[in-house]
Gaussian input, Z-matrix of N, CA and C with variables (Angstrom, degrees):
# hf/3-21g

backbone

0 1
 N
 C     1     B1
 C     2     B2     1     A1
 N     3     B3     2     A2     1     D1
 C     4     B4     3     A3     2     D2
 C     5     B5     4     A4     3     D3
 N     6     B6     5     A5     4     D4
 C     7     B7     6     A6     5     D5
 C     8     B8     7     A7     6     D6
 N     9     B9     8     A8     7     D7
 C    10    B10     9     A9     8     D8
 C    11    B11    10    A10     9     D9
 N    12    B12    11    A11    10    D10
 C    13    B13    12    A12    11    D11
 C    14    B14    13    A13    12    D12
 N    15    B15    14    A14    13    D13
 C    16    B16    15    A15    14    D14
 C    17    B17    16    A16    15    D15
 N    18    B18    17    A17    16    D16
 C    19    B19    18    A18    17    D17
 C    20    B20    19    A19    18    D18
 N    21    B21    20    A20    19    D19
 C    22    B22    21    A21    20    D20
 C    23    B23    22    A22    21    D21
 N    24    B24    23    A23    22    D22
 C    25    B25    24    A24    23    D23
 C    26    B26    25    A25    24    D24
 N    27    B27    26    A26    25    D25
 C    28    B28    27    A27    26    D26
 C    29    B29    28    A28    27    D27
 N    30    B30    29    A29    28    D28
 C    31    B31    30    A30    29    D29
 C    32    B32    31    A31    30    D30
 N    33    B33    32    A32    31    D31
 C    34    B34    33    A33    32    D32
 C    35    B35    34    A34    33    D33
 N    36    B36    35    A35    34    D34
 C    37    B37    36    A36    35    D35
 C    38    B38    37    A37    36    D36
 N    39    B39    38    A38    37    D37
 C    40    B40    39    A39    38    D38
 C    41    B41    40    A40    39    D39
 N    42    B42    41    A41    40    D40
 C    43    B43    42    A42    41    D41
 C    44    B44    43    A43    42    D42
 N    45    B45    44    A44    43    D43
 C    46    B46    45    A45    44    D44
 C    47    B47    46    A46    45    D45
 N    48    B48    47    A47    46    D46
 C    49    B49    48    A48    47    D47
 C    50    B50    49    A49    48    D48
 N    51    B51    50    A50    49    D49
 C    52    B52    51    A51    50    D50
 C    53    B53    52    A52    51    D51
 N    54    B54    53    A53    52    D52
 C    55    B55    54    A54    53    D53
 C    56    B56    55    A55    54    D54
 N    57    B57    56    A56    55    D55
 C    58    B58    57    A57    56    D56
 C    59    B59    58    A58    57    D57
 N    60    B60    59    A59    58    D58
 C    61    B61    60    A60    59    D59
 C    62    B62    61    A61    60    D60
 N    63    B63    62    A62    61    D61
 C    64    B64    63    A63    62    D62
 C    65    B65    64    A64    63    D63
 N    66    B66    65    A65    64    D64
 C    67    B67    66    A66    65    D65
 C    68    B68    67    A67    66    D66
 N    69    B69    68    A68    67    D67
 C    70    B70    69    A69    68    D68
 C    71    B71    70    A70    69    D69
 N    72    B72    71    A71    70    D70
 C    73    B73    72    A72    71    D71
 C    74    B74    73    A73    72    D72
 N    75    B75    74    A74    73    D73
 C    76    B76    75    A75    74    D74
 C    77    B77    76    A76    75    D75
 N    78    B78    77    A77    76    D76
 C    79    B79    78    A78    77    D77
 C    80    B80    79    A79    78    D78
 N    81    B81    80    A80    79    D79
 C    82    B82    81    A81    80    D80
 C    83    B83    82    A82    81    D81
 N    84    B84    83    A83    82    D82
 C    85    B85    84    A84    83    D83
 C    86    B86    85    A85    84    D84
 N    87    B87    86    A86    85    D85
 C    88    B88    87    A87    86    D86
 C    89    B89    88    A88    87    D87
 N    90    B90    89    A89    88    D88
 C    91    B91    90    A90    89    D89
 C    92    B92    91    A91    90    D90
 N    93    B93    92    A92    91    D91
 C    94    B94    93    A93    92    D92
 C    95    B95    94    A94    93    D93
 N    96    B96    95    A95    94    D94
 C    97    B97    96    A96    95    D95
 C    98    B98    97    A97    96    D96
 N    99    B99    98    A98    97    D97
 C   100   B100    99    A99    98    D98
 C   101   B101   100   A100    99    D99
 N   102   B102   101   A101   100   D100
 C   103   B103   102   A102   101   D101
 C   104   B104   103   A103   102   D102
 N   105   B105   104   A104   103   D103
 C   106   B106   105   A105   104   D104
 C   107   B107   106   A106   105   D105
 N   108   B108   107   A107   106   D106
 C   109   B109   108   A108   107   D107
 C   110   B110   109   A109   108   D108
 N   111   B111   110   A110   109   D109
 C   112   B112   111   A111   110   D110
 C   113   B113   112   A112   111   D111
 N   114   B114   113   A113   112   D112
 C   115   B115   114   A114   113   D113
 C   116   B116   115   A115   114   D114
 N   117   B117   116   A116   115   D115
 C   118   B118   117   A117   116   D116
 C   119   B119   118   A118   117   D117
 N   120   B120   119   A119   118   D118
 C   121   B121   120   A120   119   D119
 C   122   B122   121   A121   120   D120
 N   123   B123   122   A122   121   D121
 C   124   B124   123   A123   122   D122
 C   125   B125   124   A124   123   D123
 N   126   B126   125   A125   124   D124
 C   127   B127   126   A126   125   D125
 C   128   B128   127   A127   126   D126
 N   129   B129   128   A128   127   D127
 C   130   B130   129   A129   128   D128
 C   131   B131   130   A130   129   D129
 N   132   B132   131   A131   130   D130
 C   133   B133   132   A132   131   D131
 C   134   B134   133   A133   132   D132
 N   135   B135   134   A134   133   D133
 C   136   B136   135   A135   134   D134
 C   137   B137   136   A136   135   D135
 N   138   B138   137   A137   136   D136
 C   139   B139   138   A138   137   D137
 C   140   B140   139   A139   138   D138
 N   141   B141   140   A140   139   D139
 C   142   B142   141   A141   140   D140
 C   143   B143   142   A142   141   D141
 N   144   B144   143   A143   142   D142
 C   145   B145   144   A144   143   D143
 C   146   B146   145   A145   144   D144
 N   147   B147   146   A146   145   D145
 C   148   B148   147   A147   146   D146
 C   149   B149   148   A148   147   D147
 N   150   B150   149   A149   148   D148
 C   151   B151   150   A150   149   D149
 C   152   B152   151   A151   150   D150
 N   153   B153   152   A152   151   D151
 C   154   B154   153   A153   152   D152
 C   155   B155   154   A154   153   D153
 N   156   B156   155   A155   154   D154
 C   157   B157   156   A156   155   D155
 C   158   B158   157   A157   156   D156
 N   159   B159   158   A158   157   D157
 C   160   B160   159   A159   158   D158
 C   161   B161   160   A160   159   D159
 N   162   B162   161   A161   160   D160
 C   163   B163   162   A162   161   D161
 C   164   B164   163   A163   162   D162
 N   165   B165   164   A164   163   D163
 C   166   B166   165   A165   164   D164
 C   167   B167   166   A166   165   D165
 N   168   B168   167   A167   166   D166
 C   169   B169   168   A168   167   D167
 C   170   B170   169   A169   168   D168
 N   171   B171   170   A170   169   D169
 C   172   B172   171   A171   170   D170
 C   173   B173   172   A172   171   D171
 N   174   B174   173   A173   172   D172
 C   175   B175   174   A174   173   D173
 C   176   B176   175   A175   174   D174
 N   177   B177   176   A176   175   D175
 C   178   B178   177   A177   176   D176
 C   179   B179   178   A178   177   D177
 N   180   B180   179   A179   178   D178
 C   181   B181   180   A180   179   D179
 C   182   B182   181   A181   180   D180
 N   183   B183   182   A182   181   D181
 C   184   B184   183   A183   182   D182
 C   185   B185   184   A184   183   D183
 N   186   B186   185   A185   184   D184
 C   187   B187   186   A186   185   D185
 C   188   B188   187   A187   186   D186
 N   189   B189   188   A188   187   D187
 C   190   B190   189   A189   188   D188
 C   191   B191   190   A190   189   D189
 N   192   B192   191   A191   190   D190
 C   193   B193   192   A192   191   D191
 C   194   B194   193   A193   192   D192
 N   195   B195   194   A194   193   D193
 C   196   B196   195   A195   194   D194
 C   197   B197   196   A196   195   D195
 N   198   B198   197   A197   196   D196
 C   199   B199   198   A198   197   D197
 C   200   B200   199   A199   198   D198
 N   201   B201   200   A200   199   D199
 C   202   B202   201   A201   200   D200
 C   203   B203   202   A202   201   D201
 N   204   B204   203   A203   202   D202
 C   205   B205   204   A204   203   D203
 C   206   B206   205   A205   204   D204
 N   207   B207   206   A206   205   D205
 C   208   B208   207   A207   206   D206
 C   209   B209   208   A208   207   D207
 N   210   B210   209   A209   208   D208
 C   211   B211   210   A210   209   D209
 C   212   B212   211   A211   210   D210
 N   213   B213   212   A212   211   D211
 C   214   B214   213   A213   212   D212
 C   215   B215   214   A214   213   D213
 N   216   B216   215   A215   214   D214
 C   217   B217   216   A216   215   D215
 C   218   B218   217   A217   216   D216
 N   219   B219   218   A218   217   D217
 C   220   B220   219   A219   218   D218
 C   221   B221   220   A220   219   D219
 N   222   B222   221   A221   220   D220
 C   223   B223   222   A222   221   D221
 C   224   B224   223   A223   222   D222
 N   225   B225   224   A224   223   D223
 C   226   B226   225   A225   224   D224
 C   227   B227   226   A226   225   D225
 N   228   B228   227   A227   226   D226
 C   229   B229   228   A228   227   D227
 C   230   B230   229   A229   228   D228
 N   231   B231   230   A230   229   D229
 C   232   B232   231   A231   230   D230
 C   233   B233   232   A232   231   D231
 N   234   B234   233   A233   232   D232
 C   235   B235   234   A234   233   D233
 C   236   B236   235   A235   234   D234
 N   237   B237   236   A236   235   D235
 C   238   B238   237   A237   236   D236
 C   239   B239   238   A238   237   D237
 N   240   B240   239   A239   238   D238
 C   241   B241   240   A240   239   D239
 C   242   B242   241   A241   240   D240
 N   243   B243   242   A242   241   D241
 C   244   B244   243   A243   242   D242
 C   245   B245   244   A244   243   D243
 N   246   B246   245   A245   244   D244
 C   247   B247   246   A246   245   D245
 C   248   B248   247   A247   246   D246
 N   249   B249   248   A248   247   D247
 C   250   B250   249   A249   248   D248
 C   251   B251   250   A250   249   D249
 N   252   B252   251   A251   250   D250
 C   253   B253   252   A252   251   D251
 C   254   B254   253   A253   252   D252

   B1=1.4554
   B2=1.5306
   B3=1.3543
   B4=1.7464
   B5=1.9416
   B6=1.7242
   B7=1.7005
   B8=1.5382
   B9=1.1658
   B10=1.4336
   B11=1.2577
   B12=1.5634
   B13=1.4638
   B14=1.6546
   B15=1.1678
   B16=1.6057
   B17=1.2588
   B18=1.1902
   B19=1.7439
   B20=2.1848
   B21=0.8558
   B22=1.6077
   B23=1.4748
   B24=2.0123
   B25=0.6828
   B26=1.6030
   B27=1.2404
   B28=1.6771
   B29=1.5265
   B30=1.0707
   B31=1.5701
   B32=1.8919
   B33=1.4474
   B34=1.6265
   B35=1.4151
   B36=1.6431
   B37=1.7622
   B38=1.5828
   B39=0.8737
   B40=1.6609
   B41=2.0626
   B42=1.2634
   B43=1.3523
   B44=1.6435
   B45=1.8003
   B46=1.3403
   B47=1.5104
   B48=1.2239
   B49=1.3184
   B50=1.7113
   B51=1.0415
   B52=1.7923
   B53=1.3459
   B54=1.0678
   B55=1.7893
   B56=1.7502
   B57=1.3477
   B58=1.1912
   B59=1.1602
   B60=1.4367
   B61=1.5585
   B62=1.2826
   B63=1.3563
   B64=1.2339
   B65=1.7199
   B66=1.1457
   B67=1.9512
   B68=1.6114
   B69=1.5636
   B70=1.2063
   B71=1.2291
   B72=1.6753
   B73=1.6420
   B74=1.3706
   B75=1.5199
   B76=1.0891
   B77=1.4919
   B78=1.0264
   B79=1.9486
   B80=1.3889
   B81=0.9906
   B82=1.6854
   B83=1.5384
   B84=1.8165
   B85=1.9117
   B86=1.2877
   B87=1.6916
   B88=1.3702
   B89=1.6881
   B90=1.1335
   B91=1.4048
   B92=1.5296
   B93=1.6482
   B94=1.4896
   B95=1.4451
   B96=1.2199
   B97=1.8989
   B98=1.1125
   B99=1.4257
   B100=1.9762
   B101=1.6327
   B102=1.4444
   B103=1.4685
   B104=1.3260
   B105=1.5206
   B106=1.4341
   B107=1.6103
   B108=1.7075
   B109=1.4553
   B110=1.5628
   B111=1.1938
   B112=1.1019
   B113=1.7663
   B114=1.7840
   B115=1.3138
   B116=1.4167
   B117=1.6325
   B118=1.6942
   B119=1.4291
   B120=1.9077
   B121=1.4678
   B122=1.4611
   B123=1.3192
   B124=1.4515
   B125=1.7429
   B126=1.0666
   B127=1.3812
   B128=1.5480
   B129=1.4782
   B130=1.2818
   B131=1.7849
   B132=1.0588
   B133=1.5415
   B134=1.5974
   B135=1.4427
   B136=1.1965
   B137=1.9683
   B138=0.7406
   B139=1.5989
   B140=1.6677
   B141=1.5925
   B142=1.8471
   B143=1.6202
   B144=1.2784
   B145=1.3784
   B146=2.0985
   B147=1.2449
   B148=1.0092
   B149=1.3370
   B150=1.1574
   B151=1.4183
   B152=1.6965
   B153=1.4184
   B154=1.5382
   B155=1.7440
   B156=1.2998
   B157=1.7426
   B158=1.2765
   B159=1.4675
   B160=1.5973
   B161=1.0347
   B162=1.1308
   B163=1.8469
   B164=1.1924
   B165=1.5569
   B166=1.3483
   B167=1.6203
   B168=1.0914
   B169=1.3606
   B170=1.4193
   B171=1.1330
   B172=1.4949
   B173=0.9718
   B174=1.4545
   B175=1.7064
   B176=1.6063
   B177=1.6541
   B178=1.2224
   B179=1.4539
   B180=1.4637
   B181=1.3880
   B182=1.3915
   B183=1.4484
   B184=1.7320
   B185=1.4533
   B186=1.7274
   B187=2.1252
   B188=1.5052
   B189=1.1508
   B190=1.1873
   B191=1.4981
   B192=1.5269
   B193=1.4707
   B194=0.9597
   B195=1.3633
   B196=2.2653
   B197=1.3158
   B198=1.1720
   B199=1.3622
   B200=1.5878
   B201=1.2963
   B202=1.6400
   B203=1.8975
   B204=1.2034
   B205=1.6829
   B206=1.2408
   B207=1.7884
   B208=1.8132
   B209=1.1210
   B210=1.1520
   B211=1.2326
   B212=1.4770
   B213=1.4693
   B214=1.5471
   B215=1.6054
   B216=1.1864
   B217=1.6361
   B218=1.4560
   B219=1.0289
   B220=1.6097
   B221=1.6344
   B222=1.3050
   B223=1.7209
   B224=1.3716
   B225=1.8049
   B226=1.8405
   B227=1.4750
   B228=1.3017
   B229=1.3474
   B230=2.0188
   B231=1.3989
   B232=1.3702
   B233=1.7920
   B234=1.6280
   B235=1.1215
   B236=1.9778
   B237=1.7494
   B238=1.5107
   B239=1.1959
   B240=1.4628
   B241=1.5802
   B242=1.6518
   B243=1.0700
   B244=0.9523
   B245=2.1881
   B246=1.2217
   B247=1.6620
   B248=1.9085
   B249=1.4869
   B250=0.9424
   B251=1.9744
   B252=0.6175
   B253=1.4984
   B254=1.4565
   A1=108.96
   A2=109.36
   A3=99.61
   A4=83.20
   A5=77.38
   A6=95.04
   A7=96.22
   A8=114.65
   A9=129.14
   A10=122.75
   A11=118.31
   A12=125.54
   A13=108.14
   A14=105.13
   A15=111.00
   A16=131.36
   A17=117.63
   A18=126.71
   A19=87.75
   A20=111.41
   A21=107.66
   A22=125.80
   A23=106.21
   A24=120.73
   A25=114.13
   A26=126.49
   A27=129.00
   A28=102.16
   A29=136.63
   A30=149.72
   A31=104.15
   A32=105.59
   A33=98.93
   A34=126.32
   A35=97.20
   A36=101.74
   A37=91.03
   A38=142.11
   A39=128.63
   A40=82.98
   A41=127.80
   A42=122.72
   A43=93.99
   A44=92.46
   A45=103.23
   A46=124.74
   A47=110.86
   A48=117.10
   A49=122.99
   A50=109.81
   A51=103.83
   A52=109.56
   A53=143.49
   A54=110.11
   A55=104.63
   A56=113.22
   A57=120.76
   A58=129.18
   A59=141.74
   A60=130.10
   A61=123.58
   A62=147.72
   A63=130.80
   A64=107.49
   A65=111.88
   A66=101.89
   A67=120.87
   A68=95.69
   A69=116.55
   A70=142.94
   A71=112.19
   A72=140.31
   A73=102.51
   A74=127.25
   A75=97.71
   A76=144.06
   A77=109.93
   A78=115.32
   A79=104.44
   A80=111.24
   A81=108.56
   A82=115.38
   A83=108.46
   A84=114.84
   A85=86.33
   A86=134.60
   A87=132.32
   A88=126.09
   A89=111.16
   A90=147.35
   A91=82.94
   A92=115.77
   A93=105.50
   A94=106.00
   A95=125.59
   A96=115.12
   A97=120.65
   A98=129.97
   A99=146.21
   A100=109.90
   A101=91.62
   A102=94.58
   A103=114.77
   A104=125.25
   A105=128.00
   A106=125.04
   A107=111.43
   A108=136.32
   A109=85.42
   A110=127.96
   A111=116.48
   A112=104.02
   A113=127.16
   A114=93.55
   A115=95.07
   A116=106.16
   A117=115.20
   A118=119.93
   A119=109.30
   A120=118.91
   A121=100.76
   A122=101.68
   A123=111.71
   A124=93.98
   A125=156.76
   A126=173.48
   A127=92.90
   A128=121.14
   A129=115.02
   A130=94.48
   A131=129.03
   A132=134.74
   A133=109.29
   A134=108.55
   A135=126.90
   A136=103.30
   A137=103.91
   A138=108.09
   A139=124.95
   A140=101.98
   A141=121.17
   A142=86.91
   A143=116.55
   A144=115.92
   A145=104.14
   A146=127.11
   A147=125.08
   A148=141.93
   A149=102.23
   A150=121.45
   A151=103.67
   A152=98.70
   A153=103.22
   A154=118.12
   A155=101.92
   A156=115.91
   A157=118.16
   A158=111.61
   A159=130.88
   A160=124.97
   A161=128.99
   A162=137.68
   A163=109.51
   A164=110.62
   A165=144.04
   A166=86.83
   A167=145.09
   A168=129.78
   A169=96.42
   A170=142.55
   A171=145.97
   A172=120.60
   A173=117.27
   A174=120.68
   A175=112.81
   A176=112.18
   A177=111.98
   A178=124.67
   A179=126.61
   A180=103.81
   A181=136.00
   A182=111.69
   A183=113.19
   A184=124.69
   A185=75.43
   A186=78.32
   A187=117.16
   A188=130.20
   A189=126.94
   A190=115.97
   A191=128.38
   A192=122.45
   A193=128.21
   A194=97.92
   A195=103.73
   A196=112.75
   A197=135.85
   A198=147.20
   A199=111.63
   A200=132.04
   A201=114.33
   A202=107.66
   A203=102.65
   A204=86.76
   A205=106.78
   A206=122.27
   A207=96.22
   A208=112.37
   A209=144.46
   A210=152.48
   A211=111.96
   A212=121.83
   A213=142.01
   A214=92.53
   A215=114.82
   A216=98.47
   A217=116.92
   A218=114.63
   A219=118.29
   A220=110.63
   A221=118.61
   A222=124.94
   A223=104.65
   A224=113.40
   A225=97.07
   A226=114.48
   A227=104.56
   A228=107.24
   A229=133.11
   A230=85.61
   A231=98.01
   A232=119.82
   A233=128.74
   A234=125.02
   A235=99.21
   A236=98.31
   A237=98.12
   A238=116.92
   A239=121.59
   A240=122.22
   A241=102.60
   A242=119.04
   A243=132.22
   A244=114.49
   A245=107.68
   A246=100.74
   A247=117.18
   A248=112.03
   A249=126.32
   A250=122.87
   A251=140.30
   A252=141.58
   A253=126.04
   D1=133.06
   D2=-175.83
   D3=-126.40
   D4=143.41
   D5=-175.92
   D6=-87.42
   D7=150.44
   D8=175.98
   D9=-102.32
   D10=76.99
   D11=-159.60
   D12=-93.54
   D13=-1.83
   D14=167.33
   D15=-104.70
   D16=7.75
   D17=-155.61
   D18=-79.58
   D19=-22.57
   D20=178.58
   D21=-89.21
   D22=7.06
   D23=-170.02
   D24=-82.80
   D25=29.50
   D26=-140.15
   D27=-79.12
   D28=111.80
   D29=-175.49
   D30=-10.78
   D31=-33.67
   D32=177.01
   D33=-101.33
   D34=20.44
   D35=164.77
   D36=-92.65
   D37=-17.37
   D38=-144.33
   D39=-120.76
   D40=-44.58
   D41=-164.17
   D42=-121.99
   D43=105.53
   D44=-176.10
   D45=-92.23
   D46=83.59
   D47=-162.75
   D48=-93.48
   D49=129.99
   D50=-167.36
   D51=-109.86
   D52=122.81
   D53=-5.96
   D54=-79.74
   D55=161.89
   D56=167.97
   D57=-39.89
   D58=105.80
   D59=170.91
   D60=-23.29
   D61=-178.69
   D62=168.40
   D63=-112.55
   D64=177.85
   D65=-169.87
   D66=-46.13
   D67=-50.84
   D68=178.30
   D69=-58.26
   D70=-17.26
   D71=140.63
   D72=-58.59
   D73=-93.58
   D74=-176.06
   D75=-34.91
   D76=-49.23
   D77=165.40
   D78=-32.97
   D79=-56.96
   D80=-165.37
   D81=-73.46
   D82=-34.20
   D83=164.84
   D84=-50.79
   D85=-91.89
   D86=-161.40
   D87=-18.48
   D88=-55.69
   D89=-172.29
   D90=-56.72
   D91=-80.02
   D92=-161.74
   D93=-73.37
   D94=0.25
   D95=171.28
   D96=-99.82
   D97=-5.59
   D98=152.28
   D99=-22.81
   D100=-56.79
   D101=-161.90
   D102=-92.41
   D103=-18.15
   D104=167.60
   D105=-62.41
   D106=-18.90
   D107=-140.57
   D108=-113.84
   D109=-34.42
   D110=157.78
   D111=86.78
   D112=61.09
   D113=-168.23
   D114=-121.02
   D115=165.24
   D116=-172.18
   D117=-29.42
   D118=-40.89
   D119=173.32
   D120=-135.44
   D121=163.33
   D122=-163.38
   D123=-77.68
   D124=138.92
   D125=-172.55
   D126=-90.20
   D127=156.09
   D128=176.01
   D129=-137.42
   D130=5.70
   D131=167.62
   D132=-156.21
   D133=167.38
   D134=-165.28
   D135=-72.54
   D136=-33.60
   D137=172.93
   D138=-61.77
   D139=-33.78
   D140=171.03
   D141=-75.45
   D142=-67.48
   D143=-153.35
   D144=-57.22
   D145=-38.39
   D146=145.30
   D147=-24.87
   D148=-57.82
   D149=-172.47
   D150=-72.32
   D151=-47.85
   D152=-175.97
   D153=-83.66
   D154=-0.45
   D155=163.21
   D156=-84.89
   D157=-64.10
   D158=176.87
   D159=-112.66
   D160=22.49
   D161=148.52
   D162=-135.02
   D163=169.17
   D164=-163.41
   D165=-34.97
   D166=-33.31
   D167=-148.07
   D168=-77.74
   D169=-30.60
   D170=167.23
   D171=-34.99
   D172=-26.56
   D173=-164.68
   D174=-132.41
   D175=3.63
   D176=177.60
   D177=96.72
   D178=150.24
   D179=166.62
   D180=-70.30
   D181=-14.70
   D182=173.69
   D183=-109.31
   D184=21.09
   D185=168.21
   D186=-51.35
   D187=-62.22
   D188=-172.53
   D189=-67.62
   D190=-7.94
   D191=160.94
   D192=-80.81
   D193=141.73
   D194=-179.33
   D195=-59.28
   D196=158.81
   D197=160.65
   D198=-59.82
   D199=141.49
   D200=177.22
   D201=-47.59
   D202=-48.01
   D203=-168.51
   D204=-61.60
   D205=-20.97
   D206=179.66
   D207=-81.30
   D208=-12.34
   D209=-164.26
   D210=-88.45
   D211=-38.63
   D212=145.56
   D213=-44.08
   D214=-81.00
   D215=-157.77
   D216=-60.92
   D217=-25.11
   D218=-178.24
   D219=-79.61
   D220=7.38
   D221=168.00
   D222=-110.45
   D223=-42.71
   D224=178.57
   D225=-69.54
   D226=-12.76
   D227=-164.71
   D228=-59.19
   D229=-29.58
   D230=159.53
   D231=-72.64
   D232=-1.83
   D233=-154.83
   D234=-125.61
   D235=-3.69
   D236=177.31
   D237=-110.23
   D238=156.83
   D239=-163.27
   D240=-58.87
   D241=163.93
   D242=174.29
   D243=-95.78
   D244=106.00
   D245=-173.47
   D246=-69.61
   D247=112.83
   D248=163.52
   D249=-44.36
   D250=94.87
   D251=158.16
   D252=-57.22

């Protein structure tokens, strides 16, 4: 389950513009900034494109897993000398 700590993040809390754009401006800023932003998959709403900016989606699902060899070294690791300095 991934918590959604950005969903309040909507482009017009952060760019305080007076008066407010209307939805349909923004859609279309979003729309033309997708493809400059460059992300792993193309997002098809502001909530993907979110998620994959400022949550976990940025970094993949096995960001946070070790590689097999770190995971190897991080078990012998308790069994090798320790180097004096």
């Amino acid at each position: 389950m991934m918590i959604d700590l950005w969903s309040n993040n909507h482009p017009s809390r952060f760019w305080l513009l007076q008066p407010d754009p209307p939805e349909n401006i923004w859609q279309e800023a979003i729309s033309l900034a997708i493809p400059v932003l460059e992300f792993p998959i193309e997002p098809k709403d502001l909530e993907t494109a979110l998620t994959l900016s400022l949550g976990e989606g940025q970094f993949g699902p096995n960001h946070f897993r070790l590689s097999s060899s770190k995971r190897l070294y991080y078990q012998l690791k308790p069994l090798l000398p320790a180097v004096q300095t």
